[in-house]
N, C-alpha and C positions, 0 to 999 in steps of 0.2 A: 852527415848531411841528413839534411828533417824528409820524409817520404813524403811526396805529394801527390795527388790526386791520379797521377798516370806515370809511365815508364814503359822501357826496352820491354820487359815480360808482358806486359800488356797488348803490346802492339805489334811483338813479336814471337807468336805462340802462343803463350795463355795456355790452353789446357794441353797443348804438346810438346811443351818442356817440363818435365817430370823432374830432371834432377836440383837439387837446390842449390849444387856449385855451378851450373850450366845458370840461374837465375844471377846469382852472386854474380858472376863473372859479366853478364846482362848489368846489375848496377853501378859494377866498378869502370864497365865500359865509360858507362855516364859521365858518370862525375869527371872520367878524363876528358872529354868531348862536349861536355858540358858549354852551352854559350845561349845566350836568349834566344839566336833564330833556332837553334837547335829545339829546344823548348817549344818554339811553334811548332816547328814539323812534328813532334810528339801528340799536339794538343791535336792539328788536322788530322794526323793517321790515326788519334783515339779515335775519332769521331768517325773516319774511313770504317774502322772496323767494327764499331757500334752499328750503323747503320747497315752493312754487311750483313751481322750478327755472327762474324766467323770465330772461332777458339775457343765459343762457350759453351762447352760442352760437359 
């Protein structure tokens, strides 16, 4: 699957998930559950968390 623009680790921790099988396990979630609306709820919560400014640390 091609990476795009946002995901799970984006949205869900960002700098507090440190392990990179805890990330992995974050993309394979994806792609199982994977569906367009699903897709939206990623793009509203990027933009929730952007404007928060929370995990970037």
């Amino acid at each position: 699957m091609k990476p795009g623009l946002t995901g799970e680790w984006q949205v869900n921790g960002r700098s507090t998930v440190k392990d990179f099988e805890d990330i992995v396990q974050m993309d394979l979630r994806y792609q199982i559950i994977w569906s367009p609306i699903y897709d939206l709820v990623l793009i509203f919560r990027t933009i929730y968390v952007i404007l928060l400014r929370r995990g970037a640390f």
